[in-house]
N, C-alpha and C positions, 0 to 999 in steps of 0.2 A: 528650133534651129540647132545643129548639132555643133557640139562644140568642136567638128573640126574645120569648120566652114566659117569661124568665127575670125577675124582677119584685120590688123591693123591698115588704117588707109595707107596707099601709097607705097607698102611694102609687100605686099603677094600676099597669100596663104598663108598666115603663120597661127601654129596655134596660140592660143589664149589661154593664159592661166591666171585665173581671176586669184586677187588673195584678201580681197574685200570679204567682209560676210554678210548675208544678205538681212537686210534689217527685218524686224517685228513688223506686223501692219502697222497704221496707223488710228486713231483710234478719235473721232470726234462727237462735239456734244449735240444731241438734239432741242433736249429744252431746257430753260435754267435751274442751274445746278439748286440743290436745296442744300440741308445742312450736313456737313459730312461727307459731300457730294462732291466728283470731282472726273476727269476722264475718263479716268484707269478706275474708278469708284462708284460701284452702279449700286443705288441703294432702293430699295419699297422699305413700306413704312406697314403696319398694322398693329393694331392691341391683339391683349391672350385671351383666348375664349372660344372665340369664333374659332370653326374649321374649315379650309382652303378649297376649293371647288374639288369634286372630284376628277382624279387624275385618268384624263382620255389615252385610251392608244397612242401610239407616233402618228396616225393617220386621220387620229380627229373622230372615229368610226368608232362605235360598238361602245357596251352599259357595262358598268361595274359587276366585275367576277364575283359570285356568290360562293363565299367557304361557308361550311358547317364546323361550326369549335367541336362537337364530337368527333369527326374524322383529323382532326389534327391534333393526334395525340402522339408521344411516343413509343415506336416500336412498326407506327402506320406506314404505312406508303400508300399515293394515291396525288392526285392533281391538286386539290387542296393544301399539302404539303407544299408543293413546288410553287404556290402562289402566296404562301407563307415566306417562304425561301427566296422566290423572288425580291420580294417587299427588303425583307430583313436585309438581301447585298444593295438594294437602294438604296439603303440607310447608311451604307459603311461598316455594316457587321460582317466579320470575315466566316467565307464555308470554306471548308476543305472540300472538293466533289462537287460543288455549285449547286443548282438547283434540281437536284436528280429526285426531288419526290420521295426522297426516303427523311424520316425524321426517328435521326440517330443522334447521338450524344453531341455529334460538332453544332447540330439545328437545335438543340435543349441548349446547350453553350450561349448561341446566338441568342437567343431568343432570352436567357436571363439578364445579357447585356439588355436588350430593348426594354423589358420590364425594368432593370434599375435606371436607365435614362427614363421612361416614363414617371420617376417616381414610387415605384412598388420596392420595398422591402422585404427581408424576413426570407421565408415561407412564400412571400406574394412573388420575390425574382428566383424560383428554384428552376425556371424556365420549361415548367407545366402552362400551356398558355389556359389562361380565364376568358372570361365573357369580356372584362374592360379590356383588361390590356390589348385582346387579338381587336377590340372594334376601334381602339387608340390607332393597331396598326394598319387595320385595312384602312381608316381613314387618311393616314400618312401614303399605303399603296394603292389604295383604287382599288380597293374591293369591299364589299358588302359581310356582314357576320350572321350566320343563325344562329341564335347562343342557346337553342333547345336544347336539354335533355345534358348540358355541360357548366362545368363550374363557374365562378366565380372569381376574382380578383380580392382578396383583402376583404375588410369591413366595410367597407365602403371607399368612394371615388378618389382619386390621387385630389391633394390641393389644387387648386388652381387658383390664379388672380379674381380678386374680386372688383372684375372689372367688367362689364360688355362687351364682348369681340366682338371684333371687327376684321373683316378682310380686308386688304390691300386697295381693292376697288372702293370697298366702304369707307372706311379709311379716311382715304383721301379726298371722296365725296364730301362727308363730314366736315374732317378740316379747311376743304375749300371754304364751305357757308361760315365759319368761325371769323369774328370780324378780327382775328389775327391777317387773314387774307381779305377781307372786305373792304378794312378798316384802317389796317394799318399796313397791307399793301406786301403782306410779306408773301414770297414765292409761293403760289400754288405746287399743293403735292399732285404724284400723278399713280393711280393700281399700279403702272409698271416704268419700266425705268429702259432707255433706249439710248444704245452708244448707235453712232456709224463706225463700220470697221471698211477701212477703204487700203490699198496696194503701198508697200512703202516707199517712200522716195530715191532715185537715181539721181547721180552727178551727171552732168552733160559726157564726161568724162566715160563715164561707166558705161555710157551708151553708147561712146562711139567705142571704142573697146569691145564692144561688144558687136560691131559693126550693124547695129542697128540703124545708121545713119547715111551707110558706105552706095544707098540707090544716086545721091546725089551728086558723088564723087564724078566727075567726067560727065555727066548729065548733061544736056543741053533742055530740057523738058524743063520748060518753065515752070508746070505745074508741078511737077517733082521737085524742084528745087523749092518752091513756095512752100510744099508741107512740109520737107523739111528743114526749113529755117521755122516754122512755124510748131514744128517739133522743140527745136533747139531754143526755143525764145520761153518756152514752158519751164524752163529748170530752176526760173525764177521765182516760180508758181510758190502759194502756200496756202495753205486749208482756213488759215486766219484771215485772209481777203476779204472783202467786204464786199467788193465787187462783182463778187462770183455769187451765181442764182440762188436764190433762199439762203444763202448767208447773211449775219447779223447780228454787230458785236452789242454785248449784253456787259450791264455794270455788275461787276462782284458785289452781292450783299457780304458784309462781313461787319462787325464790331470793332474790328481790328483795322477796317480801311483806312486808307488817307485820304476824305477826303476831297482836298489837293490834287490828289493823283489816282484816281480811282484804278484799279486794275476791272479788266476787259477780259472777254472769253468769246470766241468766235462761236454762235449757236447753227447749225444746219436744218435746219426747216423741216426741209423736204424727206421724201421716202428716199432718196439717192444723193448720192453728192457725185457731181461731174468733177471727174481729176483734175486741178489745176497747174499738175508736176507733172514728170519725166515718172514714171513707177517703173522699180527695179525688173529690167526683163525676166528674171530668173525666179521670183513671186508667181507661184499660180494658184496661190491661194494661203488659207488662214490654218493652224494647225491650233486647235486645245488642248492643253491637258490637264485632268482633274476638273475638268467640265462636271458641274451635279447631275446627277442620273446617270452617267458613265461608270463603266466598272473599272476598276481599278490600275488605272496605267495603261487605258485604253484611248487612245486620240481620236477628236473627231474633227474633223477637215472639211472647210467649205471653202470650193474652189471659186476663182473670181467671174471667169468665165468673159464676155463680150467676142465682139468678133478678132479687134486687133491690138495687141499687145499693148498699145499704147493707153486705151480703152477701157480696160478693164472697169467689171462692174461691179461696186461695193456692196453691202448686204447691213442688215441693222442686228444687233444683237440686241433682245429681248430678254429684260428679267420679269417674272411675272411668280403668281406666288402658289405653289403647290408643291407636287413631288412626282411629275410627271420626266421621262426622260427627256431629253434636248431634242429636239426637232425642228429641221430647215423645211423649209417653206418656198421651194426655188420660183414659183409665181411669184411670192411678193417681197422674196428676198430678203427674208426674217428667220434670223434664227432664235428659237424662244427657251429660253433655259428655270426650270422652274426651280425654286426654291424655300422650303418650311418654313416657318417659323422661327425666329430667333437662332438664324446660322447664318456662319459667314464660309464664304468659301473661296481661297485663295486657287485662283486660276492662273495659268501661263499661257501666254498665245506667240507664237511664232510661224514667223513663213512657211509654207508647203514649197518642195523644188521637187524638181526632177536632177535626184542627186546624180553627178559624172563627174567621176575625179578629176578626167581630163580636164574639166574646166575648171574645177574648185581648185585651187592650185595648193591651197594649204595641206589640200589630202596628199599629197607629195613627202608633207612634211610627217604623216602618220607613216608614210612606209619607210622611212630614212631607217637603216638599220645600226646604233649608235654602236661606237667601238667599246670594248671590252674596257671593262676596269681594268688597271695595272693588277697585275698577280704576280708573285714569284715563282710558278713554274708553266710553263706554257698552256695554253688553250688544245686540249686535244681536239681531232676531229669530232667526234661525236659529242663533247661539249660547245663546241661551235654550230655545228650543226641543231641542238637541243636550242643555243638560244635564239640560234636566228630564227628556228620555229615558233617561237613563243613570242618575239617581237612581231613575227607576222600573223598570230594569234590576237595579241595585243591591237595589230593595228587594223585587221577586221573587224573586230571590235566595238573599237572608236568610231572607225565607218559607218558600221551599221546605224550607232545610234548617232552618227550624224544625217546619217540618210530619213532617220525616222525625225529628224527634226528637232533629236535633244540632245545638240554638242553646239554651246556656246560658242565655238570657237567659228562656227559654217552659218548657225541660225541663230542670233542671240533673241530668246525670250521676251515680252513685256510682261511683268505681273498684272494682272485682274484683281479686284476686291469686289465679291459680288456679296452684297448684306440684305438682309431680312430685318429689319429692324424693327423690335417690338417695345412700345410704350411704356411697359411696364413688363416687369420680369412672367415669364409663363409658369411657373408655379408660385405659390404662398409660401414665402418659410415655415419649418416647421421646428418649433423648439422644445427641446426636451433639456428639463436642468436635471442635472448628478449630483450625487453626493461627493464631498471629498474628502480625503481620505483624512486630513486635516481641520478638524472643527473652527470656527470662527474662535480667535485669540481672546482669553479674558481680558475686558478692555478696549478692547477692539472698535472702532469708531467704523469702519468697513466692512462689507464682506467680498467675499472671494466668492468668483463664479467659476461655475465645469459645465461642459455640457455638447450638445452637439442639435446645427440646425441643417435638416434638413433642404437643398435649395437644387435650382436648375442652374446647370453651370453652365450653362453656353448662355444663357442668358441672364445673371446675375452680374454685376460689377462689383458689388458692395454690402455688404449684409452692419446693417444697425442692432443695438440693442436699447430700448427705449424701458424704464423704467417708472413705473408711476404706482401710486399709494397713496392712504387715506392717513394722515398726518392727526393725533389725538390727544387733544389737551385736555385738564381741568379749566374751564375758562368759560365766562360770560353766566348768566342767568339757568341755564340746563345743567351747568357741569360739564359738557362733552361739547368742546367745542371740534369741529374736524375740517381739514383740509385739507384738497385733493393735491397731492404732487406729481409732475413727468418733467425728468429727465434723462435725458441720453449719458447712455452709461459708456461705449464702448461701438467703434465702430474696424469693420476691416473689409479690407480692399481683398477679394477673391485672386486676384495676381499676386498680391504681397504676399499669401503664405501659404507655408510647409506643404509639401506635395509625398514627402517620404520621410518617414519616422513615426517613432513608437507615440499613441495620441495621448497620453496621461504624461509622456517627456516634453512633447512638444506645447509651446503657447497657442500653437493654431493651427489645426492640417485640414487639408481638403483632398478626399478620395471618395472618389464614387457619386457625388452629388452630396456628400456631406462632408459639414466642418464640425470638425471638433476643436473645443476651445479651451482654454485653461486660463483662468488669470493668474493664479498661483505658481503656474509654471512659468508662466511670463516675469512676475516677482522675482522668482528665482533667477531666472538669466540675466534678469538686468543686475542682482546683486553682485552675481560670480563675473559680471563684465564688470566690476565696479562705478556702475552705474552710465556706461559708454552706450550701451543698448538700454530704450526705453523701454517701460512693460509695455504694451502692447499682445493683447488687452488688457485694458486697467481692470484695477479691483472697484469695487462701487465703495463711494465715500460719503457716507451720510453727516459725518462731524457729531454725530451722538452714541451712546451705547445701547439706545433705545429697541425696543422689540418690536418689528413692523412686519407685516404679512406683505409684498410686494408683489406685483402682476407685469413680470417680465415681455415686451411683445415684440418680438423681430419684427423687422421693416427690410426689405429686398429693395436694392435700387436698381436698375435696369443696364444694361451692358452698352449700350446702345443711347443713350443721355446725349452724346453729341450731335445725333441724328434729328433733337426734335429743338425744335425754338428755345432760345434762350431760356424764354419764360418761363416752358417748365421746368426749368429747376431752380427759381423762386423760392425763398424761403415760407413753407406752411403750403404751398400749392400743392405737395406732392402726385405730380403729375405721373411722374419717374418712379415712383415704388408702389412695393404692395408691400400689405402687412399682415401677417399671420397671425395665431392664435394665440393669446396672454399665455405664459405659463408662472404659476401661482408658487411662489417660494416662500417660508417663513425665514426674517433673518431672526436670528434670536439675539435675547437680550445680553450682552457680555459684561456687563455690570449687576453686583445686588441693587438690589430697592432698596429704597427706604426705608427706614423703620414706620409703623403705621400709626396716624396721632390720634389711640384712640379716648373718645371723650365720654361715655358708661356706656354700661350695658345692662340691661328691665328684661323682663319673664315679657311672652307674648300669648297670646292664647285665639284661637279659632274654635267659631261657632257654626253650627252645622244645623241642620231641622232633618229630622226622618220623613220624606213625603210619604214611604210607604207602609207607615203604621196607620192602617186603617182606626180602631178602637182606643186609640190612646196619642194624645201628644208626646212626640217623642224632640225632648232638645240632649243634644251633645257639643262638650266645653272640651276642647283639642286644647291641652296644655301642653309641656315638653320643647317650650320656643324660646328663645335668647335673640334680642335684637341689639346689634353692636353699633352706637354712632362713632362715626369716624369724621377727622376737620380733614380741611381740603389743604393740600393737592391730592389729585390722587393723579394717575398712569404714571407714577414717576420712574417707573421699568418699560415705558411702552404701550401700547394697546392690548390688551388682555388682562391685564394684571389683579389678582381677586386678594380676597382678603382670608389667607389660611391660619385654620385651627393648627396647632403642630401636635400632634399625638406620639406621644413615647412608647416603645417596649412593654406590656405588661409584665407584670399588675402591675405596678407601678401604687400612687397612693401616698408618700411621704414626701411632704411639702417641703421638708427641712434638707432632706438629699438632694445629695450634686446631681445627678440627673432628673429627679424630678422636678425641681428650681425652674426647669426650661418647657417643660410639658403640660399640657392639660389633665388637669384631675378633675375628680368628684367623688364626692363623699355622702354619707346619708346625715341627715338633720341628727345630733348629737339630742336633741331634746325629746326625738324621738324613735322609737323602735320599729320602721316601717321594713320594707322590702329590702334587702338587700342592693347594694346597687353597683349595674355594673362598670366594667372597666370602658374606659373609654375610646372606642375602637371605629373604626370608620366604619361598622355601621350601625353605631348608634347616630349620628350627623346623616338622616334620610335626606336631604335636599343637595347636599354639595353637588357640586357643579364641576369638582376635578378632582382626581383620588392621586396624589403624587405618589411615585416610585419610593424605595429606600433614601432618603437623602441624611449628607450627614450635617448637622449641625455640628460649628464652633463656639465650643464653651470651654472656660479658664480650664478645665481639668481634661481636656482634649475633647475629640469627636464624638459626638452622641449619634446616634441613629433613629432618626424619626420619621414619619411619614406626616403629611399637609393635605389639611380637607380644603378646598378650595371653593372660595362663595365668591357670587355677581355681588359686587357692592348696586345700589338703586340712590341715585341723587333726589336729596330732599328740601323741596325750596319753602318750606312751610316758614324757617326760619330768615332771619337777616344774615346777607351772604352765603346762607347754605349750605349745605353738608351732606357727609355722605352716610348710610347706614345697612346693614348686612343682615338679614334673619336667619337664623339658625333652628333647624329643626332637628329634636332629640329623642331618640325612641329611650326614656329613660325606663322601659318594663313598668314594672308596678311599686318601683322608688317614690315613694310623697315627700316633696317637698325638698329634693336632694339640694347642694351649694355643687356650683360650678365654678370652679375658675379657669378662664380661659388661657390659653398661649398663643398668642397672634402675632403674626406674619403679615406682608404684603408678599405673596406668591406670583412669582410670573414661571409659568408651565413651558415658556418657551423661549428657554436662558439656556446659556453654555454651561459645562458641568460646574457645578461650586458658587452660580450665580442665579437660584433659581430662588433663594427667599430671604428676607431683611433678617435684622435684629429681632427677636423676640422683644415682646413686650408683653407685661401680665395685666390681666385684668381685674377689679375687682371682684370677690366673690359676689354671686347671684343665684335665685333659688327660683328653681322653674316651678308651673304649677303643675299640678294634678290634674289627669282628664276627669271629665266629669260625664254621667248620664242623667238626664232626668227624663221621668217617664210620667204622664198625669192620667188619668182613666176619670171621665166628666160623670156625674152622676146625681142620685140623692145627695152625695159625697163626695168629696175629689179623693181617688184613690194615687197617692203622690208615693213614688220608690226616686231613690237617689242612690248612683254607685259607680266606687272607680277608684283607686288606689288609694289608702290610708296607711294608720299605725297601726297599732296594737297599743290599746288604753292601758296594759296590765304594767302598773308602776308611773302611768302618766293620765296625762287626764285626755277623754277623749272629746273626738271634733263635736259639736253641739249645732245641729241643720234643725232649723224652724222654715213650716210653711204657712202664711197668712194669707188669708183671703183680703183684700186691699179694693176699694171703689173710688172710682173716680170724682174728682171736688171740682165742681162746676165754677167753684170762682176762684180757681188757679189756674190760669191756661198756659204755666209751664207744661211742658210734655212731662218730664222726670218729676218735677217736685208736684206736681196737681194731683197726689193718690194719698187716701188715707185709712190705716186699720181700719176691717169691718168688726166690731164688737166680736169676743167670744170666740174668734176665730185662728188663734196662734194657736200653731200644733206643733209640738219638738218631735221630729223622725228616731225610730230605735229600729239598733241591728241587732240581731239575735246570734251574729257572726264574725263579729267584729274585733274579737280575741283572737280566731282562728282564722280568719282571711284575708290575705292582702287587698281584696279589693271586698271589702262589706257593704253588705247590702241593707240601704235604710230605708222603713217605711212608717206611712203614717194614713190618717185620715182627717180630711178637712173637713168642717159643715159646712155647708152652701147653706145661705138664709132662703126659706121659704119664698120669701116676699122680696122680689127684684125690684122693687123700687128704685129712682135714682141712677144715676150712671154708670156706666161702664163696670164691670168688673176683671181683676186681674189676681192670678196665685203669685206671690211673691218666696225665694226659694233661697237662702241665706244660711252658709256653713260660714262657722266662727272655728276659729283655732282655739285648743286650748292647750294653754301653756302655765304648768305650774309652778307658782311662786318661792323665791329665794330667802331660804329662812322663816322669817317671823312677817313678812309683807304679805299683805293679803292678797290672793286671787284675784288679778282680773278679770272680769266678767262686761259684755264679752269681748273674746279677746279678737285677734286679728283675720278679717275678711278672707276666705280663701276661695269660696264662693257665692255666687250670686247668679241667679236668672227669674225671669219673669212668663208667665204666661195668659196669655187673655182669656177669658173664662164667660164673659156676658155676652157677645157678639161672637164669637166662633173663632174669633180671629186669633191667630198663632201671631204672637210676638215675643221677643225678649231682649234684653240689651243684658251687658254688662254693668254691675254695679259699681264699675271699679272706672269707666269710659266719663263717671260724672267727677271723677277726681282731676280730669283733665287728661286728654292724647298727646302723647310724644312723636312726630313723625308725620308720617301719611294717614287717612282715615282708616286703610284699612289693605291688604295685600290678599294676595293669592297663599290660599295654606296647602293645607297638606291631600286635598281630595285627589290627585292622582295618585298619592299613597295608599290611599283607604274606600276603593268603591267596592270592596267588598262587604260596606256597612251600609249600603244603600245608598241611594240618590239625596244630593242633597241641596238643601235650597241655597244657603248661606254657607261660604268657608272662608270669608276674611278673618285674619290674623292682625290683633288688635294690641299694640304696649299695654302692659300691665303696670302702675305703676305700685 
């Protein structure tokens, strides 16, 4: 109708100048709302994983566009390109030139946006497309990838939830069968989510105003006058009737209900809702904008149609879940709007007109041309004329974009919230801890965290920091009692922080899909607030000084948490998050240790057999060991903590000096003239297990500089209560017999500066043995050599090695004491070199008795020290055991023990020596390492 024909009753022709504005559609529910759910709030539901159907034409017609990742490269042009480009303005990534097929720097631009929303870094977003990311996007656009003969993405796949995807339709499938809906009756989900979008409401007023009513005026046509009273009687109409066809009020589920008074929501059934109102004449339809799949500030309009104004026919709006453009359906009067994964998209919808000033009467009030400000010199013409220009500039303008449907003041707007709601967030955090620049405080019962986690920000809410470790005592029956700990160190809400600022100033920033964090900088702000701002994030507070190795694990919570049942966000359900990958921090110890209780320390020695001396039994006596018992506690700096030698600055050697008072010496046996021996240097200590840096020791006459051999202490339960004890292996060269005195520490390797080791403590002196060889060749005669570092007899007396043939005595059935000399069979070994070489060589020959009669026989092999006498006291003879082994001789059989094992064992039976040391001396049967007592 034109607005000049528009005509108050009663009064002729006059124009109409509406100053009403014409409302938003209206907008009702089809099926009950679920959580988050609401009119104006059209939500689907799915997990991360799955990928969303492929995206069809607007027409429903024709199969996924096939690119080759070799033809989309930069510099190309080609179709492929342009369906790269397509995809990318789907998304909301901005082109200069649009989809023109050419892939130039603004389509490299784009495209390294899409790889850092996908999750790629680095080198991965230089906006070179790879195999993942271009098949990320075709799957987001509807198209196919050949990834022949073209690169790659990273090292491997972006994170993702470690979840099951699930589509929209599955989904929902799913959670229908969950006896959440079975069982306890809670609203079925549905793949897609459907508003009605029906004409918006007129006043009786408006209508006749509009002289849509004026046929009845002067009528005598009863049936004319019937419709419209039957017009007029509609204004009372409302979408919430009950009354009206496939209407029917549904009870609000809520937590929050009363009850008492339950709230109601009118639900529409049906594919249509018949108008129960007057709908504004001037409505001819729906206008959107920022509709998904539309390009950018481009509207799309679905008009209502029917035959007469009054009539009009509603249409349903469709969320469903993909990435296909919007498309109306004017058969079944659906329009279907897809949308990805974990986005939300704020929509506007307003009325379509057929804009005419004439009638819009406000637009009157755009051309008014306002009077000039007061000035003090007159308005010339040509500045008069300049502004009336410009107000009628201004007010075409206005017009226009009320004509297009986006001036508040002609068409006011309704917001949309269309959501994609995913169960869990669509990537896995990803955490990476930093260094700071700031070491953990001596003392320090905390540490301070940096770092930055990786996450998807459209679908994150929350990012956690969960921390857990293996807790390690002295305790119970083994020594190492352990317990596992997790607790939540720090949490932040992705809304709450920093969006601009420097990330090592800032407590928290989030840019690009990553947070950066700081506790320390958090510390700081809240000091300089005088404590008005809390830290956020905290520093982790363990209440000890203790050294732990921690396994940090982010946990993402989902953006979207309000969308699914109460229950899952339960505590320990985690329904709503996913959780990323440990990353593995040491805190270090901020306190010294202890001093360590040590209680002696015995020579040890290892015994070894040559299998590959064919012609001759070969045994070897590995001396050079020091075993340390220590009383309990021990970790008292933490887990790791050993037990260190402290080694001084060479030479070093004077017991009585202020620096050597704190250090480990060794010296050669005063009683005799053997090898020289050396200094004590980390690597004579073959076994340590940690070679510390320069550290300085505190001592009354200030800092020394030392370095710490670091050993595994091994718990020893042989005794009452227990204990702990340390073997020490010593390349002491061809030294016989040297004294050691130890300097021990409780070493922890992974302490703040100046807290890495206890008090010194000295040991008493202890004298390692000698390695030994013994070599036997079986025959008429046993041909027996023995050799391996000595003295020099010249001024002293030398070692004295006897070999006896020994049989077994059938009526002793001790194993050791059941053996006794065979007659005539003691033979004293002689070196012919034993003046001039450190390691002399001694041999001898045994007689084997003709007549084997009787049991068993054995060569028995016994060096004695010799030590000469003080003054006028006579010579010991013999004097002190330094060796002993045995070998079987009657039955073939290789055996030997230690002579020194019948005096009694200190410890365990017997440990692991030193044979990764030494396979350069062949395979060996035996290499326990036995106390010497």
């Amino acid at each position: 109708m034109d607005g000049k024909d528009l005509a108050l009753p009663g009064e002729g022709l006059l124009v109409f100048h509406r100053y009403e504005a014409v409302p938003a559609p209206a907008v009702a529910l089809r099926v009950p709302p679920g959580e988050g759910t609401s009119a104006f709030r059209m939500v689907i539901r799915s997990s991360p994983g799955a990928g969303p159907p492929p995206a069809a034409p607007p027409d429903g017609a024709g199969a996924e566009v096939p690119v080759s990742l070799a033809r989309v490269r930069f510099g190309n042009t080609n179709d492929d390109v342009r369906t790269v480009q397509e995809a990318l303005m789907a998304l909301g990534h901005s082109l200069v030139g649009g989809a023109d097929g050419v892939f130039g720097e603004h389509t490299r631009a784009a495209y390294a946006a899409e790889q850092r929303a996908q999750g790629f870094t680095g080198r991965d977003a230089d906006g070179n497309p790879g195999c993942r990311s271009l098949t990320e996007l075709g799957r987001k656009g509807g198209f196919t990838v050949d990834c022949e003969a073209g690169p790659a993405d990273g090292a491997g796949p972006p994170p993702t939830a470690d979840h099951t995807g699930r589509t929209a339709e599955e989904y929902a499938a799913e959670f229908n069968r969950s006896p959440l809906v079975t069982a306890e009756g809670h609203v079925p989900y549905h793949g897609t989510d459907e508003r009605h979008v029906v004409a918006p409401k007129a006043s009786l007023q408006c209508v006749e105003w509009h002289g849509l009513l004026d046929a009845a005026v002067g009528s005598t046509d009863q049936a004319v006058q019937d419709t419209v009273y039957e017009l007029a009687a509609r204004e009372s109409g409302s979408l919430d009737d009950p009354s009206q066809p496939n209407v029917q009020l549904e009870t609000v589920r809520s937590p929050a209900a009363d009850p008492e008074h339950p709230a109601r929501t009118a639900l529409h059934t049906g594919e249509r809702v018949q108008l129960p109102y007057l709908p504004d004449p001037l409505s001819i339809g729906a206008v959107f904008l920022d509709l998904p799949g539309t390009p950018p500030g481009e509207p799309f309009t679905v008009r209502w149609g029917g035959e007469v104004w009054h009539r009009p026919e509603s249409f349903r709006l469709r969320l469903a879940e993909g990435n296909a453009p919007p498309h109306f359906d004017e058969a079944s009067r659906v329009l279907t709007v897809s949308l990805p994964k974990g986005v939300v998209a704020p929509v506007r919808m307003c009325s379509l007109i057929d804009f005419d000033e004439d009638v819009m009467g406000m637009a009157s009030w755009c051309r008014e041309i306002p009077q000039p400000p007061p000035r003090l010199a007159p308005e010339t013409e040509e500045e008069a004329a300049a502004r009336q220009a410009e107000e009628v500039r201004r007010a075409d303008h206005a017009l226009e974009v009320a004509a297009a449907g986006r001036h508040w003041m002609f068409t006011p707007w309704q917001d949309l919230t269309l959501v994609h709601a995913v169960q869990q967030p669509l990537r896995a955090p990803v955490l990476q801890l930093t260094d700071l620049a700031t070491p953990r405080a001596s003392g320090a019962t905390a540490e301070h965290l940096a770092g930055t986690v990786a996450l998807d920000e459209a679908s994150t809410d929350r990012i956690d920091v969960v921390a857990e470790w293996t807790e390690v005592t002295d305790a119970g029956p083994t020594g190492r009692d352990t317990r596992t700990t997790a607790v939540p160190v720090f949490g932040l809400l992705t809304a709450g922080v920093s969006r601009e600022g420097v990330p090592e100033a800032e407590p928290s920033l989030l840019r690009n899909g990553v947070l950066t964090f700081s506790t320390q900088a958090a510390e700081e702000r809240s000091k300089a607030s005088g404590g008005k701002i809390p830290p956020v994030p905290e520093k982790h507070e363990f209440g000890d000084t203790k050294h732990r190795t921690v396994r940090y694990r982010p946990l993402a919570g989902s953006r979207f948490g309000d969308y699914f049942p109460p229950q899952f966000a339960a505590p320990g359900h985690n329904a709503l998050t996913v959780q990323g990958e440990a990353a593995e921090h040491s805190v270090p110890s901020s306190a010294p240790p202890t001093a360590p209780r040590v209680l002696y320390c015995i020579p040890t020695l290892a015994l070894e057999e040559d299998s590959d001396a064919l012609d001759a039994v070969v045994h070897r006596r590995r001396g050079g060991g020091i075993r340390v018992y220590l009383g309990r506690p021990w970790f008292s700096s933490g887990d790791g903590e050993l037990l260190g030698v402290v080694l001084g600055e060479p030479p070093g050697g004077d017991p009585a000096s202020v620096r050597d008072a704190h250090v480990t010496l060794m010296g050669r046996d005063p009683v005799h003239r053997s090898a020289p021996v050396v200094a004590p240097t980390p690597e004579v200590f073959t076994n340590a297990v940690r070679q510390s840096p320069p550290l300085p020791l505190a001592t009354p006459s200030g800092p020394l500089t030392v370095t710490v051999m670091g050993f595994a202490p091994q718990f020893d339960d042989s005794v009452e209560g227990g204990r702990w004890f340390c073997d020490l292996e010593l390349d002491t060269k061809d030294a016989c017999l040297p004294f050691v005195r130890l300097a021990l520490v409780r070493y922890q390797p992974d302490a703040v500066p100046g807290a890495e080791m206890s008090p010194v403590v000295l040991a008493d002196l202890v004298r390692t043995l000698p390695d030994r060889e013994l070599r036997v060749r079986t025959g008429e005669s046993l041909d027996v050599s023995v050799t391996g570092p000595s003295w020099d007899p010249t001024g002293s007396l030398p070692p004295r090695i006897t070999a006896t043939l020994q049989r077994r005595h059938g009526a002793v059935t001790d194993e050791d004491l059941g053996w006794v000399d065979v007659e005539d069979t003691v033979t004293e070994l002689t070196s012919i070199d034993a003046e001039s070489a450190t390691r002399p060589f001694y041999t001898g020959q045994v007689p084997v008795p003709s007549a084997r009669r009787g049991g068993p026989l054995r060569l028995l092999v016994v060096e004695t020290e010799g030590i000469p006498a003080d003054g006028s006291v006579p010579t010991t003879s013999p004097g002190p055991v330094i060796y002993c082994d045995t070998v079987g001789i009657a039955s073939g059989r290789r055996e030997r023990e230690d002579h020194h094992r019948d005096e009694g064992r200190e410890g365990h039976e017997g440990r692991e020596g030193r044979d990764g040391h030494d396979d350069h001396r062949g395979r060996h049967s035996h290499h326990d390492r036995f106390p010497h007592r």
